[in-house]
C-alpha positions as CSV (number, residue, x, y, z in Angstrom):
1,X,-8.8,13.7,-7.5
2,X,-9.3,11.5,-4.1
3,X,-6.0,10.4,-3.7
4,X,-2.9,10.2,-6.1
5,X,0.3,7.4,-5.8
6,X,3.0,6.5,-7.4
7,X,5.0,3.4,-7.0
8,X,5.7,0.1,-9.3
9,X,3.2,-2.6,-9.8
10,X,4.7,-5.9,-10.9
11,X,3.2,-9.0,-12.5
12,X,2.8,-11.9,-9.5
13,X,4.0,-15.4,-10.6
14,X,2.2,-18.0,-8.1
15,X,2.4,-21.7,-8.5
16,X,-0.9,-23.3,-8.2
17,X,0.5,-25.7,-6.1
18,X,2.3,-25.5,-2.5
19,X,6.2,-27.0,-2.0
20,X,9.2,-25.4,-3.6
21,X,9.6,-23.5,-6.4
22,X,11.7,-25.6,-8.8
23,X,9.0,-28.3,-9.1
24,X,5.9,-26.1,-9.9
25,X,4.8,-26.2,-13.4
26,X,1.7,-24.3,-13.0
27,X,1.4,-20.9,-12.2
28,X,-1.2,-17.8,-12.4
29,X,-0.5,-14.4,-13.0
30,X,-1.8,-11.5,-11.2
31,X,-1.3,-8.1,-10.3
32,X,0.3,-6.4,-7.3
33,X,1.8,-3.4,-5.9
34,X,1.2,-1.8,-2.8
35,X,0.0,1.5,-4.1
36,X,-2.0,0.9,-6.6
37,X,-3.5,-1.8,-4.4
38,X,-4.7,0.9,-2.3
39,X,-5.7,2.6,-5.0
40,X,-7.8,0.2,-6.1
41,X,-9.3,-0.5,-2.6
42,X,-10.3,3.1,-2.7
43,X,-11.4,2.8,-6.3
44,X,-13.9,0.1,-5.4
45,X,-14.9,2.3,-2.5
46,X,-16.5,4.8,-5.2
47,X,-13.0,7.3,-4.8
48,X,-11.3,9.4,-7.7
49,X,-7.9,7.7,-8.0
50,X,-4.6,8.9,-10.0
51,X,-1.2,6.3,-10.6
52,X,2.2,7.5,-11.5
53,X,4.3,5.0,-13.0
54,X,6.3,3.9,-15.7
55,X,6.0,0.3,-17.4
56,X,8.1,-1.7,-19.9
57,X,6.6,-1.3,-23.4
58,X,6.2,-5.2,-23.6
59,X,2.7,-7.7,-22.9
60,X,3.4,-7.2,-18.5
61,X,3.0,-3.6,-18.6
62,X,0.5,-3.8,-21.1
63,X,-1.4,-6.6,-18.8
64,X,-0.8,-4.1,-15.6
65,X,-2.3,-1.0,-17.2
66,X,-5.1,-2.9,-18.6
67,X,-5.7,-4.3,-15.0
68,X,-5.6,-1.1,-12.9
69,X,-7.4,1.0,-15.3
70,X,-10.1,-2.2,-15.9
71,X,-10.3,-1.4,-11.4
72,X,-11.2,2.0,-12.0
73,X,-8.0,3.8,-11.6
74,X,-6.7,6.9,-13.5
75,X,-3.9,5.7,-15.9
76,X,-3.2,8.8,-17.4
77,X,0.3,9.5,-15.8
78,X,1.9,5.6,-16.9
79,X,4.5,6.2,-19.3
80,X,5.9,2.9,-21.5
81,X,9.3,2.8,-21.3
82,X,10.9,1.7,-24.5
83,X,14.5,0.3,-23.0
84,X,13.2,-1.4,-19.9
85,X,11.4,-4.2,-19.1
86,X,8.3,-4.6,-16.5
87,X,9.2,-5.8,-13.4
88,X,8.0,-9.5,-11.7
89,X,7.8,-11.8,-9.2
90,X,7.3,-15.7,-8.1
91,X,5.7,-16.6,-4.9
92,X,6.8,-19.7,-3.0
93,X,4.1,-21.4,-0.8
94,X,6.0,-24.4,0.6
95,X,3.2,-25.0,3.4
96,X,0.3,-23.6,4.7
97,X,2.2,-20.9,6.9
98,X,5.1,-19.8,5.1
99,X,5.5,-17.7,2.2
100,X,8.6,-16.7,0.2
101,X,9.3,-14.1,-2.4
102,X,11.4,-13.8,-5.2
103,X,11.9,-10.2,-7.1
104,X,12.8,-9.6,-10.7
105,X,12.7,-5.7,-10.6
106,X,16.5,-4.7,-10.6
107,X,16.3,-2.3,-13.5
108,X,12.8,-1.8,-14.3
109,X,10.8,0.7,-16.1
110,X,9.5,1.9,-12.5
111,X,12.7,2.0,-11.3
112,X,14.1,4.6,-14.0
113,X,11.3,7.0,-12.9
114,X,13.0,10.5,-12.0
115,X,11.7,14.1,-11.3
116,X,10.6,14.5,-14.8
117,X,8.2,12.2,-14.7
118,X,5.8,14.1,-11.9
119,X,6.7,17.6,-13.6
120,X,3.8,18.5,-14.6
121,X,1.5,16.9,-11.6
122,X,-1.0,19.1,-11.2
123,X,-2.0,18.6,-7.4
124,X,-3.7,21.9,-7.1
125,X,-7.4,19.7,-6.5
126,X,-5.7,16.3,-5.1
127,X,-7.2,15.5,-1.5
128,X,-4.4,13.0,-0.6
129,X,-1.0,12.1,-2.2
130,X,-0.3,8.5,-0.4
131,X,3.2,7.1,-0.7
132,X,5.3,4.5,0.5
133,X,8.9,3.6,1.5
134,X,9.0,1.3,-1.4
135,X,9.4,3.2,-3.9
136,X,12.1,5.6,-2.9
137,X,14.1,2.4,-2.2
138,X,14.1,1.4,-6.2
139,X,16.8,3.6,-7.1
140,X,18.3,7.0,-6.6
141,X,16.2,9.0,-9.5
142,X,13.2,7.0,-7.7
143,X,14.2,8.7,-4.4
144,X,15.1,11.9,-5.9
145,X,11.5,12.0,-7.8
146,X,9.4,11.1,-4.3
147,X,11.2,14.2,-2.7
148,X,10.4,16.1,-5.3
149,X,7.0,14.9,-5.1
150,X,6.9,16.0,-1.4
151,X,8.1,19.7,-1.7
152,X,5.6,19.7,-4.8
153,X,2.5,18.6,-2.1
154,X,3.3,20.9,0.6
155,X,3.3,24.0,-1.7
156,X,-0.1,23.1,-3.1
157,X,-1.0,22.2,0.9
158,X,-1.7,18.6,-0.4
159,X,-2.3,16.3,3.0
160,X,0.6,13.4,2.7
161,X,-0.1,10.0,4.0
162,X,3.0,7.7,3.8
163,X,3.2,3.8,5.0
164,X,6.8,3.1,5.5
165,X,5.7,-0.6,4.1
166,X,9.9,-1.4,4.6
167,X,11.3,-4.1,2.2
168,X,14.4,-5.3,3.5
169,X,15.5,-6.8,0.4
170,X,15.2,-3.2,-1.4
171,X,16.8,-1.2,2.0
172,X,20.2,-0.9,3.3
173,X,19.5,-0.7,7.3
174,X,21.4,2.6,8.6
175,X,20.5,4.7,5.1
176,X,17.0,2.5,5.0
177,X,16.1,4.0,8.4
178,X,17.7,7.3,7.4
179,X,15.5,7.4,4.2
180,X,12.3,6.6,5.9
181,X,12.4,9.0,9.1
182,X,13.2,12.0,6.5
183,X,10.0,10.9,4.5
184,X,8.0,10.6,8.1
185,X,8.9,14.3,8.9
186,X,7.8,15.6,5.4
187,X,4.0,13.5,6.0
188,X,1.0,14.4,7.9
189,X,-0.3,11.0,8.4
190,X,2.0,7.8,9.0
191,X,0.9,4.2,9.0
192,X,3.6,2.4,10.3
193,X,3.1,-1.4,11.6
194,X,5.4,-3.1,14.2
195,X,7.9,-4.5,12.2
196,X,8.2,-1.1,11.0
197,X,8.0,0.3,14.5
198,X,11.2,-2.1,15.3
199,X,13.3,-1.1,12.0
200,X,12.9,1.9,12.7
201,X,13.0,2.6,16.8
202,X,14.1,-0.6,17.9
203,X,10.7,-1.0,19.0
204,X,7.1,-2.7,19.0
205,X,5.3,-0.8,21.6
206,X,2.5,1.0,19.3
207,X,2.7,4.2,21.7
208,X,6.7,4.6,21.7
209,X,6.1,4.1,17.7
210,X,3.7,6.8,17.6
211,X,5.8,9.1,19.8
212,X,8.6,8.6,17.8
213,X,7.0,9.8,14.6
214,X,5.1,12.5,16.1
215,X,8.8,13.8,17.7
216,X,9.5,13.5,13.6
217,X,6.9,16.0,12.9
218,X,4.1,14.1,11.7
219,X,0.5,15.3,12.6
220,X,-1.2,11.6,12.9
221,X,-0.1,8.1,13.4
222,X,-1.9,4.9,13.0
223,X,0.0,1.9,14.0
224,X,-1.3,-1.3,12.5
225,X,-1.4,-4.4,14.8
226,X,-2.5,-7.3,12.8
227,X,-5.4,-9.4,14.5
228,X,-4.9,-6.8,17.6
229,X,-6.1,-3.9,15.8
230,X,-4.6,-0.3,15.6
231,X,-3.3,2.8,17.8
232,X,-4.4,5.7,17.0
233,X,-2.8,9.1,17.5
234,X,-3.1,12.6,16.9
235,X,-3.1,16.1,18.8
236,X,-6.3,15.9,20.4
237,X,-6.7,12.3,20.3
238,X,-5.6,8.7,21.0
239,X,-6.6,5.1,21.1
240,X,-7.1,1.4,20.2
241,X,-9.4,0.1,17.5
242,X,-10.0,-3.7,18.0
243,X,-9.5,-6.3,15.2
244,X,-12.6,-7.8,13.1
245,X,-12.5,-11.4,13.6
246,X,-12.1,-13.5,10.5
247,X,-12.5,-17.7,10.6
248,X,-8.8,-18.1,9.3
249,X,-6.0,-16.1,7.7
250,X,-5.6,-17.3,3.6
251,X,-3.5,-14.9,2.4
252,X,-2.4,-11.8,5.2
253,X,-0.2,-10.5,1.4
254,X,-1.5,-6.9,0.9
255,X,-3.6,-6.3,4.4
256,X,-1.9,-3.5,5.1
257,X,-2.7,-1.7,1.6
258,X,-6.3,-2.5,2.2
259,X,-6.2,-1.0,5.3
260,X,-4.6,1.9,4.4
261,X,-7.4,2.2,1.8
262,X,-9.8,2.0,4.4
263,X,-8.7,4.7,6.3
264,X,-8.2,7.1,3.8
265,X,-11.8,6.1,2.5
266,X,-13.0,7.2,5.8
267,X,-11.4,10.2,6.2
268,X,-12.6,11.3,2.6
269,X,-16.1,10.5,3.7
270,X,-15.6,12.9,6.7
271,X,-15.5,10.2,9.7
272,X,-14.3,10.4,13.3
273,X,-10.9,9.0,13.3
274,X,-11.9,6.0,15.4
275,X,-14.5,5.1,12.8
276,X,-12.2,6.0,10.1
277,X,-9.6,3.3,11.4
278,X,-12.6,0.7,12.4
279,X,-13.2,0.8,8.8
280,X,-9.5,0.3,8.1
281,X,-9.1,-2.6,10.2
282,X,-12.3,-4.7,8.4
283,X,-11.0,-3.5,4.8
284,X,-7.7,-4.9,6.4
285,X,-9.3,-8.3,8.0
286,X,-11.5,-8.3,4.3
287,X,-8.3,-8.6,2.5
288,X,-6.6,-11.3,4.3
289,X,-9.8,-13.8,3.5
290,X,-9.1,-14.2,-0.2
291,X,-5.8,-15.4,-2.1
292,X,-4.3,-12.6,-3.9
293,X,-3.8,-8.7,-3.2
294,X,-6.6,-7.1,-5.1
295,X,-9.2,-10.4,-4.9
296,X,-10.7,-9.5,-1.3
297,X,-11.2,-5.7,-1.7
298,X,-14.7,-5.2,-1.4
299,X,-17.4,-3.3,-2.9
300,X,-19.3,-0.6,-0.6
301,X,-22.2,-2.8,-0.1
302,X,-19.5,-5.8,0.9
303,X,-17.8,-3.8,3.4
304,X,-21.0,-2.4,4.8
305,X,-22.3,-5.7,5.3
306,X,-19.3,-7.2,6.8
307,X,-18.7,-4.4,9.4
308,X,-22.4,-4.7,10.5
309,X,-22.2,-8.3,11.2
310,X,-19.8,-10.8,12.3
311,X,-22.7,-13.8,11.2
312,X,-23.6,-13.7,8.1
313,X,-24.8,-16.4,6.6
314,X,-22.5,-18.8,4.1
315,X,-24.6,-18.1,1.0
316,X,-25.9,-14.7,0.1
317,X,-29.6,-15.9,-1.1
């Protein structure tokens, strides 16, 4: 296996129109999660993926397993839970700019995941376990299990790549920031973005962040920069990666897991690190063209042709 994650993957409410939420009648249902986006990015990429979860037994989870095994992702270790439901959310567009959310996942099947339920993970032949600070911020048992998950990856000598991807609504700040650093110290390769960078270390400055996780103990760190690019760091190397220029921003939701996908899809196919984050920043700039999380992952042959040329023409003929 390429890379194996574990996290919760909700069904997406999204009204088809913009303005506020009580006077939508329309909506569409989609998938999203920010691991098994990735997973999926790297799945279209032509990668062996794995998900740990745990779903309600009821038509959402059904619709979420159908969905990320339809992708191409290994469903094998996504348990049904009987006695809780699958978690949701609604997206409010109320103009052009601004987006809110709403979560219904206090209680979830995902959230009663504990130790037991990565037991008998076999990570002997796993390239990359990639993680994020979501899921340790469901519950306890979530936190307990991800922990678990850790000391279980650096016995086998499993490379950890973590994106502290911090949801505010899910993290209490002095424990949140607590919680996250201690996962930073256990990983090998950190993609932290600003916002994370200022949660964090009180700062935005993509060098101090990637000091601060290297003091942690972290080998790498990429910070991600939005339309400036990334930072990259490790112990031989440093350096900036520009952005990929796109015509306008339709959805920027899930950017981040695409990029992380792109990286680790370069690193699996052996490139420099530069390169390796170049390809992160397209999958990344790819992502934010299309409305939805999953919807602007491209194929091989679509991210090829995008990172080889900035003017392509409107039609593929």
């Amino acid at each position: 296996m390429d890379v194996l994650s574990v996290g919760e993957t909700m069904v997406l409410f999204s009204p088809k129109t913009n303005g506020q939420l009580r006077y939508a009648n329309d909506f569409s249902a989609r998938i999203a999660g920010a691991e098994t986006n990735t997973l999926i990015g790297l799945a279209k990429l032509g990668h062996e993926t794995s998900w740990i979860s745990r779903v309600g037994n009821d038509e959402l989870g059904a619709k979420i397993v159908s969905a990320v095994r339809g992708e191409g992702v290994d469903t094998t270790h996504v348990k049904h839970d009987k006695e809780a439901v699958t978690g949701l959310f609604l997206k409010e567009k109320t103009n052009a700019q601004t987006n809110s959310i709403f979560y219904y996942r206090e209680g979830s099947a995902a959230s009663k995941m504990t130790s037991e339920d990565i037991k008998n993970i076999d990570l002997s032949d796993t390239k990359y376990l990639y993680l994020t600070g979501i899921t340790p911020a469901l519950s306890k048992s979530c936190e307990e299990m991800i922990f678990a998950l850790l000391h279980k990856a650096k016995k086998e000598k499993v490379t950890v790549v973590f994106d502290p991807n911090i949801r505010k609504k899910l993290l209490d700040k002095n424990n949140g920031v607590e919680l996250i650093k201690k996962i930073i110290s256990f990983s090998d390769i950190v993609l932290p973005g600003k916002s994370e960078g200022d949660f964090l270390f009180d700062t935005t400055d993509a060098a101090e962040i990637s000091k601060y996780c290297r003091n942690l103990g972290t080998g790498a760190v990429v910070v991600k920069l939005g339309e400036k690019g990334a930072y990259y760091e490790n112990k031989d190397q440093n350096g900036f990666v520009d952005a990929y220029s796109v015509p306008y921003v339709v959805d920027p939701v899930g950017a981040g897991d695409g990029f992380a996908a792109g990286l680790l899809s370069g690193l699996l196919d052996g490139l420099a690190w530069k390169d390796a984050v170049k390809r992160a920043c397209a999958m990344g700039a790819l992502v934010t063209q299309v409305d939805g999380d999953i919807e602007g992952l491209p194929t091989q042959e679509q991210l090829q042709a995008f990172m080889e040329s900035d003017n392509q023409d409107d039609v593929n003929r």
